[in-house]
ROSE-4610 file (N, C-alpha, C; in Angstrom, 1 decimal, always signed):
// ROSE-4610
residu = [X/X/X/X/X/X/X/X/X/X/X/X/X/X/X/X/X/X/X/X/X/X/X/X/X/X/X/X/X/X/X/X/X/X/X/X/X/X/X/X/X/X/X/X/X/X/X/X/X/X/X/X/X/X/X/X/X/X/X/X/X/X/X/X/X/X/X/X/X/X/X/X/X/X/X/X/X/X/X/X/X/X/X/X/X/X/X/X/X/X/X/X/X/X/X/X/X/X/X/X/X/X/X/X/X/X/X/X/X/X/X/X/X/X/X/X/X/X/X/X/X/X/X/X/X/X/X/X/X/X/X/X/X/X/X/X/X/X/X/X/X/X/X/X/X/X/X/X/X/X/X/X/X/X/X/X/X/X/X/X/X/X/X/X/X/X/X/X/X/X/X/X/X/X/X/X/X/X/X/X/X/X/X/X/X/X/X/X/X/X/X/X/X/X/X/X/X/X/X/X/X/X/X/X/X/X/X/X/X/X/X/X/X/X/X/X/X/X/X/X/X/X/X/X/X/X/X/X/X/X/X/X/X/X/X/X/X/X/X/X/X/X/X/X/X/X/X/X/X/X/X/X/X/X/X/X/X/X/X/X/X/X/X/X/X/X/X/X/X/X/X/X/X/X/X/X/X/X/X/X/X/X/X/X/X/X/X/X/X/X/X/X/X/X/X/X/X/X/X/X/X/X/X/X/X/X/X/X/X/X/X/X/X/X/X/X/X/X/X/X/X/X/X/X/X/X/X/X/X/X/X/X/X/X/X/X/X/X/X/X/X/X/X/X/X/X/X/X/X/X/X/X/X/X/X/X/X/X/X/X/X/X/X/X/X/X/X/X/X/X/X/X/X/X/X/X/X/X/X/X/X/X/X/X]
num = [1/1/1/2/2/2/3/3/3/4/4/4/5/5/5/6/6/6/7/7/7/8/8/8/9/9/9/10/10/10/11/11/11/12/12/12/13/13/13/14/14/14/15/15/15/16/16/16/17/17/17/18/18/18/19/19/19/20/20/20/21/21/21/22/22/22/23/23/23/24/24/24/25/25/25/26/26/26/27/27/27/28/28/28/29/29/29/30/30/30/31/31/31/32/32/32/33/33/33/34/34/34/35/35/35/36/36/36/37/37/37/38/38/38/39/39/39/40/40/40/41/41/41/42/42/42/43/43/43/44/44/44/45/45/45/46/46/46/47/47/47/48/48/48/49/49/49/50/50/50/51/51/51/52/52/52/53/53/53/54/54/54/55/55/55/56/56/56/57/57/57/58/58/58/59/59/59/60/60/60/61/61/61/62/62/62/63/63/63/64/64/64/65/65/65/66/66/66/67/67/67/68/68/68/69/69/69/70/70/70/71/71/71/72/72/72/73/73/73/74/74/74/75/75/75/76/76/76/77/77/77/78/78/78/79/79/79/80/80/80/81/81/81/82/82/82/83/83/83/84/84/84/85/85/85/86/86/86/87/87/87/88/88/88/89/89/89/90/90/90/91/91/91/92/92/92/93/93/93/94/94/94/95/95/95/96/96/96/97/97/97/98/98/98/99/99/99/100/100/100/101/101/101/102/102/102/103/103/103/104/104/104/105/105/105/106/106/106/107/107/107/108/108/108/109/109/109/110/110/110/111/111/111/112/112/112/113/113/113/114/114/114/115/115/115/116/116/116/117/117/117/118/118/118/119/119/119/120/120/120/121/121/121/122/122/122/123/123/123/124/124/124/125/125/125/126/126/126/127/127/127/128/128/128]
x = [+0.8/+0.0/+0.9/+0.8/+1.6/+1.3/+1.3/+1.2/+1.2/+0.0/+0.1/-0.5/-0.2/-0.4/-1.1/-2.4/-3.7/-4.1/-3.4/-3.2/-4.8/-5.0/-6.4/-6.5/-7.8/-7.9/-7.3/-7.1/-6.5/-5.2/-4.5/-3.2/-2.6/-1.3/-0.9/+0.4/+0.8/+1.8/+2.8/+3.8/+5.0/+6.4/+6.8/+8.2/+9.1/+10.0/+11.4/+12.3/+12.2/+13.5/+14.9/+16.0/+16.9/+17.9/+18.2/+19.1/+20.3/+20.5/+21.6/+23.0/+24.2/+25.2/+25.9/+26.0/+26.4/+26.2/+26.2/+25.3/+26.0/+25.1/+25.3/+27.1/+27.1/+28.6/+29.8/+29.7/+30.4/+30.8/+30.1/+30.5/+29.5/+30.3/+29.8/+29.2/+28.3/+27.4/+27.3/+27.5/+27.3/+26.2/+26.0/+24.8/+23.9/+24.6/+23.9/+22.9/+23.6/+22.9/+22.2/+21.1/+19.4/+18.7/+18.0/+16.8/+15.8/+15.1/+14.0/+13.0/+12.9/+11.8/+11.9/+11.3/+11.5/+10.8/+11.8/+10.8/+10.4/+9.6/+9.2/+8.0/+7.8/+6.7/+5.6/+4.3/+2.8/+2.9/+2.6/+2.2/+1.7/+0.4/-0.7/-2.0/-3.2/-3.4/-4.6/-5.2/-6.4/-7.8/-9.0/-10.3/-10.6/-10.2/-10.7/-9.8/-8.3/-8.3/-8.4/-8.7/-9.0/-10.1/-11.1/-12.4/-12.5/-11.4/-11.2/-11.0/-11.8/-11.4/-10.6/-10.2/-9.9/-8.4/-8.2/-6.2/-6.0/-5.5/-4.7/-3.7/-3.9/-2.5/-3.2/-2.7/-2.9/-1.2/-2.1/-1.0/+0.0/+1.6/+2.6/+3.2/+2.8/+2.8/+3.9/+5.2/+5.9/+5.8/+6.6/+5.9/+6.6/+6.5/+7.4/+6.6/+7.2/+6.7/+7.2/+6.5/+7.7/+7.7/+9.0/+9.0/+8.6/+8.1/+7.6/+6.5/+5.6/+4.8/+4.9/+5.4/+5.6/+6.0/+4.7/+5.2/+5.9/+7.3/+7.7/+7.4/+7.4/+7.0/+7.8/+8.2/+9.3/+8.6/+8.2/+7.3/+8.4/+8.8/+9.7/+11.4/+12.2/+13.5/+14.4/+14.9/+15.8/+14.9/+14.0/+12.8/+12.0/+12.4/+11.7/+10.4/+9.7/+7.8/+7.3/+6.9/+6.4/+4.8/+3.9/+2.3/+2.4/+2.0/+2.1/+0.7/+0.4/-0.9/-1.0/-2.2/-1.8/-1.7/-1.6/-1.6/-0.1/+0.7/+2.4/+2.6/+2.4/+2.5/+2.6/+3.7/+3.9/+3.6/+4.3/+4.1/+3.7/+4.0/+3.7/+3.9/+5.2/+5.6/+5.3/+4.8/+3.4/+4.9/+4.9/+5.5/+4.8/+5.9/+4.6/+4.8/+3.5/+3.2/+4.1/+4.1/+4.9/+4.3/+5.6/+5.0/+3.9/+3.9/+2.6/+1.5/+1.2/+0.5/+0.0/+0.8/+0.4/-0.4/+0.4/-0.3/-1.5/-1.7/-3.6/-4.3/-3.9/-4.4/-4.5/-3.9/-3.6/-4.8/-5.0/-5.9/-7.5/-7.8/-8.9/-9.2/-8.1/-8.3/-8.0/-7.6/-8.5/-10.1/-10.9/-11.8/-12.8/-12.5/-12.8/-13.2/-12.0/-11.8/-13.0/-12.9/-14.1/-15.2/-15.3/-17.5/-17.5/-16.5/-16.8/-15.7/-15.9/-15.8/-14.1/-13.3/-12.1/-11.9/-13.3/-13.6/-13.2/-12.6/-11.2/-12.6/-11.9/-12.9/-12.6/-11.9/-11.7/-12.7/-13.0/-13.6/-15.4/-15.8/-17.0/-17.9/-18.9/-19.7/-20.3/-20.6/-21.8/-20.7/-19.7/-18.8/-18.6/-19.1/-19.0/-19.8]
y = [-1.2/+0.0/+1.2/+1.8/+3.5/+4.6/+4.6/+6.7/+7.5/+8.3/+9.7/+10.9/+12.0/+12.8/+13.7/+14.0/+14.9/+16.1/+17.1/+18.5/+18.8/+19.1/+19.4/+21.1/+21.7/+22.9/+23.3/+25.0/+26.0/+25.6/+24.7/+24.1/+23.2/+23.4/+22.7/+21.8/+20.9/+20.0/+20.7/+20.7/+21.6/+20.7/+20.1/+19.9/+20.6/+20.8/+22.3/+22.1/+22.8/+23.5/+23.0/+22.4/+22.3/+23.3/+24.1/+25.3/+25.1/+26.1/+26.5/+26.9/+26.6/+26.4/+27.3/+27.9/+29.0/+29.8/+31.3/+32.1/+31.8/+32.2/+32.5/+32.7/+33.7/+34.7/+33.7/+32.4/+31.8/+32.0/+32.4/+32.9/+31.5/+31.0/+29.7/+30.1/+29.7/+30.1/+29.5/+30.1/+29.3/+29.0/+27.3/+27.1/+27.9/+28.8/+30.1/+31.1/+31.2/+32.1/+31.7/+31.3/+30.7/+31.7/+32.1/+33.4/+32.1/+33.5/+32.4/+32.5/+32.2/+32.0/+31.5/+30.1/+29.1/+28.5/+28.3/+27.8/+26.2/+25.6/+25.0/+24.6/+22.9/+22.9/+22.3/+22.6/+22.3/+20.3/+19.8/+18.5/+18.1/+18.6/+18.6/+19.2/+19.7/+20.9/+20.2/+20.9/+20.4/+20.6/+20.3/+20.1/+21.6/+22.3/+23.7/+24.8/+24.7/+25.3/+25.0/+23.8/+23.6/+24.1/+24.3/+24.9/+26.6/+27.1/+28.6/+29.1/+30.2/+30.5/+31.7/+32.2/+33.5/+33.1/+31.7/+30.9/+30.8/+31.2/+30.9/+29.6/+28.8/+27.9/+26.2/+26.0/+24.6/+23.1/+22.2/+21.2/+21.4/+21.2/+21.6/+22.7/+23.8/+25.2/+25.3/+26.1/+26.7/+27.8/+27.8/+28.8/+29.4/+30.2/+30.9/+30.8/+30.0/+30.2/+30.6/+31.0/+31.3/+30.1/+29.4/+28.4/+28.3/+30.3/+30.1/+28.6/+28.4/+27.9/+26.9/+26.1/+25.1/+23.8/+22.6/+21.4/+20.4/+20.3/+19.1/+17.4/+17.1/+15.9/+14.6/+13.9/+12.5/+11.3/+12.2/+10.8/+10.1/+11.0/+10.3/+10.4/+9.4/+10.0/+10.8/+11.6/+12.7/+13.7/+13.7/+14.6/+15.2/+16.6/+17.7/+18.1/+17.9/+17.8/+18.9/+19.9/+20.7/+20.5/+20.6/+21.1/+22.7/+23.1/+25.0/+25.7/+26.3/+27.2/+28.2/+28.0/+29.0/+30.3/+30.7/+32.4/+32.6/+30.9/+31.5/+31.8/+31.1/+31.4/+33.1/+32.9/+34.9/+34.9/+34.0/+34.0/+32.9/+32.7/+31.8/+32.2/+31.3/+31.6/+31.2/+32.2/+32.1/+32.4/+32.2/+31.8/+33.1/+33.9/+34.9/+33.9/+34.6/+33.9/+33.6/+32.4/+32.9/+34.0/+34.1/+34.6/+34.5/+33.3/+32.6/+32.7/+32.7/+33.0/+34.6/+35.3/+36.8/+37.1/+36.5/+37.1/+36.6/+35.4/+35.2/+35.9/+36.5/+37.4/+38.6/+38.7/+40.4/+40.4/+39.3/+39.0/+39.6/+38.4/+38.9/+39.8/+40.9/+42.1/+43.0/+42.9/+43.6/+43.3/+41.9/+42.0/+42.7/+42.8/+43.8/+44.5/+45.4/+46.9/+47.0/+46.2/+46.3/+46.4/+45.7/+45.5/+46.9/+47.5/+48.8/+50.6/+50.1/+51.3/+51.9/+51.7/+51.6/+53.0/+52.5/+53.9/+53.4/+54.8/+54.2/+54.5/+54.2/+54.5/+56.0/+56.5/+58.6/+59.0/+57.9/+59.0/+59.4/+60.3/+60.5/+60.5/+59.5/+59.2/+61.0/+61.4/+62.6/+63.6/+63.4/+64.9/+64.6/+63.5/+63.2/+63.9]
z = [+0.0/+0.0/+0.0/-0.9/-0.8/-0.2/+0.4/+1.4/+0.3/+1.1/+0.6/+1.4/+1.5/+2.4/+1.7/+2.1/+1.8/+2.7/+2.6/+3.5/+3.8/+5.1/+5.1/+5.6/+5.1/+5.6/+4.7/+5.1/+4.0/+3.9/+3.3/+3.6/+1.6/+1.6/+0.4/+0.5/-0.1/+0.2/-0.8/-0.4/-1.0/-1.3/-2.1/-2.4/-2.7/-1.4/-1.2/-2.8/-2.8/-4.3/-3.5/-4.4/-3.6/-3.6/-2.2/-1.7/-3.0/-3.4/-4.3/-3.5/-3.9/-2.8/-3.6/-4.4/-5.4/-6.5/-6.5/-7.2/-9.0/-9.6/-11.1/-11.6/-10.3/-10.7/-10.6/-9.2/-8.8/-7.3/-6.4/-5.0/-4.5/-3.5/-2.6/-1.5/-1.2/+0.1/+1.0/+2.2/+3.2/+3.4/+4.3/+4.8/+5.6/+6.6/+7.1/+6.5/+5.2/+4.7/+4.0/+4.4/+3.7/+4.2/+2.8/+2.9/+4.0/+4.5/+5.1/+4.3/+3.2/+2.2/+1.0/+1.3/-0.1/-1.1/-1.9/-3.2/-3.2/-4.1/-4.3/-4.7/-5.0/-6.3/-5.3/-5.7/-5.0/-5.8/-4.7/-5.1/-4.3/-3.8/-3.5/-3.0/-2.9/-2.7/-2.0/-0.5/+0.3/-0.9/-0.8/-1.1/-1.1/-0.1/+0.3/-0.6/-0.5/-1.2/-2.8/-3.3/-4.4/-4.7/-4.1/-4.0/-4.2/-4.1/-3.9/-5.1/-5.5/-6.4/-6.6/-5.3/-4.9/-5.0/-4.4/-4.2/-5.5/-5.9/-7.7/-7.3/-6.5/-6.8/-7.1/-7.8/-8.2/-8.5/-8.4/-8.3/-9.5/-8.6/-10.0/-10.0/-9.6/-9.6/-8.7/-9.2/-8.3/-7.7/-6.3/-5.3/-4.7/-4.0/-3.3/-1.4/-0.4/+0.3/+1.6/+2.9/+4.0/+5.3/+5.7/+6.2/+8.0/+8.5/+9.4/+10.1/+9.1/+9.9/+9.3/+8.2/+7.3/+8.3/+8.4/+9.2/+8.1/+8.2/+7.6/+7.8/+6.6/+6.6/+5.8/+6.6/+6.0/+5.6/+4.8/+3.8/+2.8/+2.1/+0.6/+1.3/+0.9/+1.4/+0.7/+0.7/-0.3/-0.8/-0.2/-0.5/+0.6/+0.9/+2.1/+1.5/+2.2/+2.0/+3.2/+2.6/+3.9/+3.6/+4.6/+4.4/+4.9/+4.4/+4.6/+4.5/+5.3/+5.2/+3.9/+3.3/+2.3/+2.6/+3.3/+3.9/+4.1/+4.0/+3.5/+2.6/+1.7/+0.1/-0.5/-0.9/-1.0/-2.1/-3.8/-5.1/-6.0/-6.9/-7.6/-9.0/-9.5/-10.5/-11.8/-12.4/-13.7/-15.1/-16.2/-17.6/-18.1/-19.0/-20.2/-20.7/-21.6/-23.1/-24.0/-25.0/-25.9/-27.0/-27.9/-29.0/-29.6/-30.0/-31.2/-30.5/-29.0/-27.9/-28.2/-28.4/-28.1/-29.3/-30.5/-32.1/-32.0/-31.6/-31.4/-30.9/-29.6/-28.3/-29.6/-30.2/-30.8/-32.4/-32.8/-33.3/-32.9/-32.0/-31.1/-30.7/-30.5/-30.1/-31.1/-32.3/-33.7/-34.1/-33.7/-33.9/-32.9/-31.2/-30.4/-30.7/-31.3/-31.3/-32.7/-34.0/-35.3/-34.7/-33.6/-33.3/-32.7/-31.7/-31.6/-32.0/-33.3/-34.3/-33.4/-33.0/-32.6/-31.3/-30.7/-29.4/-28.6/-28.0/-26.2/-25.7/-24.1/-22.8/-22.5/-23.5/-23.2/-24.4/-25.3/-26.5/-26.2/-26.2/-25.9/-27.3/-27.6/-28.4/-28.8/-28.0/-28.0/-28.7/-28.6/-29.3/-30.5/-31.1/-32.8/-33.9]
């Protein structure tokens, strides 16, 4: 039988990013110096806040969270599992669009602008 852990309440199951031991530039970090706020991916999310439509986070989603109140959990081994209230959760890191993405968007909003004769929200109908 396999475990799995199902966060209850306003709560989400979080797998930690692993700490980076050296920046871009080449400078080595000490273990001390951990921001106290970390990343990692949602892999699993309670009923409630699934239910929310107000929580933007869904399973998969990486996150930015703060490890105040974060209970760890040793389910998988080599693998830090926190459940975290969503009210830590600071971000959540969303992708632009691509390109080929925008030109359709830009599409749609030439036919917009045609159904209404290409009037901003400053142009006043009655001054015509």
């Amino acid at each position: 039988m396999d475990e799995f852990v199902e966060p209850l309440g306003p709560r989400i199951l979080i797998r930690k990013d692993q700490s980076r031991q050296q920046t871009k530039g080449g400078i080595l970090l000490p273990d001390q110096s951990e921001i106290p706020t970390i990343t990692g991916r949602v892999v699993e999310v309670s009923v409630e806040v699934e239910n929310d439509d107000e929580f933007p986070v869904a399973k998969y989603d990486k996150v930015l969270f703060h490890p105040k109140n974060a209970i760890p959990v040793d389910l998988e081994p080599n693998n830090v599992l926190f459940v975290v209230p969503v009210d830590d959760v600071v971000a959540v890191f969303r992708r632009a669009p691509r390109p080929d993405e925008e030109d359709s968007k830009d599409d749609d909003s030439d036919e917009f602008e045609d159904d209404f004769g290409g009037l901003s929200e400053y142009d006043d109908p009655d001054e015509a």
